[in-house]
C-alpha positions, -999 to +999 in steps of 0.1 A: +612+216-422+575+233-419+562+206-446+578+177-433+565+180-393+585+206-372+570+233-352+571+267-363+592+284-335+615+254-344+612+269-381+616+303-372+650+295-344+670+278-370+662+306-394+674+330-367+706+308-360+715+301-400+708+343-404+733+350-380+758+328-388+756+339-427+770+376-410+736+394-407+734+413-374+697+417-368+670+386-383+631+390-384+615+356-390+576+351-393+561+321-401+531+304-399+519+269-419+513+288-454+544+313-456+576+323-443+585+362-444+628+372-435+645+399-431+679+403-427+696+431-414+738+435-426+763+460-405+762+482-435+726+492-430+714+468-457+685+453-456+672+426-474+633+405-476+622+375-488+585+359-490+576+321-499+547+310-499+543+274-490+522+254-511+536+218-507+512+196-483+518+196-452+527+161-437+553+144-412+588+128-423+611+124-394+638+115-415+639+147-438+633+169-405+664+151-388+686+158-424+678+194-422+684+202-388+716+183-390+722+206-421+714+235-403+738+231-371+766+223-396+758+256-413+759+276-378+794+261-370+811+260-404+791+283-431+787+262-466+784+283-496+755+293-513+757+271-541+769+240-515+739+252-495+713+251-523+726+219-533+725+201-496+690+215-491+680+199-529+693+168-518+672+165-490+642+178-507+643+146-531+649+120-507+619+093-505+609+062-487+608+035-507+573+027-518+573-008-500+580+004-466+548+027-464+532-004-479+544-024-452+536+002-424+505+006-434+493-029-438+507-042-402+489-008-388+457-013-400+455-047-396+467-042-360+447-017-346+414-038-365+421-064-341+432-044-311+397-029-313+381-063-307+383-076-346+390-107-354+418-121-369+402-124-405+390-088-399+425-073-398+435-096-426+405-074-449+419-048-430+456-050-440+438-055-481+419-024-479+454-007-460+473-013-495+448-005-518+443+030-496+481+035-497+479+032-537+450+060-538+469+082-518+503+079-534+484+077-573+458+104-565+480+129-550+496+141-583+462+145-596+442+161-566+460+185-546+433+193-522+439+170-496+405+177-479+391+162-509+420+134-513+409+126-474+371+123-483+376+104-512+402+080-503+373+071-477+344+072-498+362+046-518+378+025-491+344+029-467+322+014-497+347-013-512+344-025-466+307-025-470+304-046-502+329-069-486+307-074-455+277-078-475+293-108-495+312-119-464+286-117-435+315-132-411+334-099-417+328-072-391+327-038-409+328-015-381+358-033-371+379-034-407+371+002-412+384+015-375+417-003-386+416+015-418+406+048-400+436+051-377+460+056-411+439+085-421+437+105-387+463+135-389+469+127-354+507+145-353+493+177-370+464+181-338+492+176-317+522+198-334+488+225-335+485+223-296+520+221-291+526+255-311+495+271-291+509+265-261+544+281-269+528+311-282+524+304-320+488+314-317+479+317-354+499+287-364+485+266-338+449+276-345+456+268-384+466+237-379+445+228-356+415+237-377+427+220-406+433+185-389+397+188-377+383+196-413+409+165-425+387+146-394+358+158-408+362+147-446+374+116-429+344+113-408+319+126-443+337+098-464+332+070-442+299+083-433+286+086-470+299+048-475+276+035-447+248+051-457+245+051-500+263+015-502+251-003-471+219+012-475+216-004-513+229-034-506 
C-alpha cells in the first residue's frame, strides 16, 4: 500500500485494524515513506517487533491499492491464514498493467496537454513520439538505475535533446510546446499532493519527505530539460 500511493495514516489504520483482528490486544504502528516499525502486544504479555525497510520506489497504482484494502477488510471480518495471507498479498504484489496501456496513456496525455497549451496539432503528434520513446526509458532503465532522481534527469536529458534536434530539422515544430506535453508525464504531481495531504493530518515527517523528494524529482526534471536547451540547442 505505502509504495503503490496510499497515505501513511491509511498504512498505519489498516495495520492497526489487521493487528487486532489477528488476536493482539494492544498494536504500535509507525511508518513513514522508507520503513514501517509494529509491535504487537498478545493477552499473554507477549510482545512481538518487526522492522522493514522499504526500498521499492515509491509510485501510484490505484488498482494494487484497491486489491489490498479489499484484502485487508476481508482479513478484519474473516481472518485468512498465514500462509493464505502471504499468498493473497504475493498475488497482488505481481500484478501488472499491461505494457500497452501505459503506452497508450501516455501518448494521448502528452499529446493532449501539447496542444491544450497552445501547440499545434503536429506538435502533439511529436509529442505523443517522444511520449513512447520516454515510456520505453523508464520501463527499460529502471531495472538498471534505481535512483529515480537520476532516472528523472536522464529520462529528460534524453527526451529534452532528441525535441531540440527535432525543431532544429523541423523549424515548423514548436519546442517549448512538444516538451510541456512531455513534461506533464514526468511531474510527481500525486506524491506533492499525498505529501500535503499527510501534513495536514498530522504525519509531519512523512509529509515533509515526500514533499521534499517530489520537489528534488521537479528539480531533476527541471535540470534535465534545462541541460537539453542549453548544450543541444546551443550547438545546433
Amino acid at each position: 500500500m505505502l509504495t503503490n500511493g496510499a497515505e501513511v495514516s491509511r498504512v498505519e489504520e489498516t495495520l492497526n485494524r489487521m493487528g487486532h483482528a489477528y488476536g493482539a490486544t494492544q498494536m504500535n504502528v509507525f511508518a513513514i515513506t522508507s520503513s514501517i516499525v509494529v509491535t504487537m502486544v498478545f493477552e499473554e504479555g507477549e510482545e512481538y517487533t518487526q522492522t522493514r525497510r522499504i526500498t521499492t520506489p515509491v509510485g501510484t497504482d490505484f488498482f494494487k491499492l484497491e486489491q489490498a484494502n479489499a484484502l485487508s477488510r476481508r482479513c478484519c471480518s474473516s481472518p485468512l491464514s498465514l500462509a493464505d495471507l502471504k499468498y493473497e498479498i504475493n498475488k497482488i504484489s505481481k500484478i501488472s498493467p499491461a505494457p500497452y496501456t501505459i503506452y497508450l496513456g501516455s501518448m494521448l496525455g502528452a499529446g493532449g496537454f501539447s496542444v491544450f497549451f497552445g501547440g499545434t496539432i503536429l506538435d502533439g503528434a511529436i509529442a505523443v513520439i517522444f511520449a513512447f520513446l520516454l515510456c520505453f526509458l523508464q520501463r527499460h532503465l529502471n531495472s538498471i538505475c534505481s535512483n529515480t532522481l537520476i532516472l528523472q534527469f536522464f529520462c529528460s536529458l534524453f527526451v529534452g535533446s532528441g525535441i531540440c534536434v527535432a525543431a532544429h530539422f523541423f523549424p515548423v515544430i514548436h519546442a517549448d510546446k512538444v516538451m510541456i506535453g512531455d513534461i506533464m508525464l514526468l511531474i510527481p504531481g500525486i506524491l506533492m499532493t499525498n505529501s500535503i495531504r499527510d501534513i495536514l493530518i498530522g504525519d509531519t515527517i512523512s509529509g515533509v519527505m515526500r514533499l521534499v523528494e517530489s520537489l528534488l524529482w521537479a528539480g531533476a526534471l527541471a535540470c534535465g530539460f534545462m541541460c537539453a536547451i542549453w548544450f543541444v540547442g546551443g550547438v545546433l
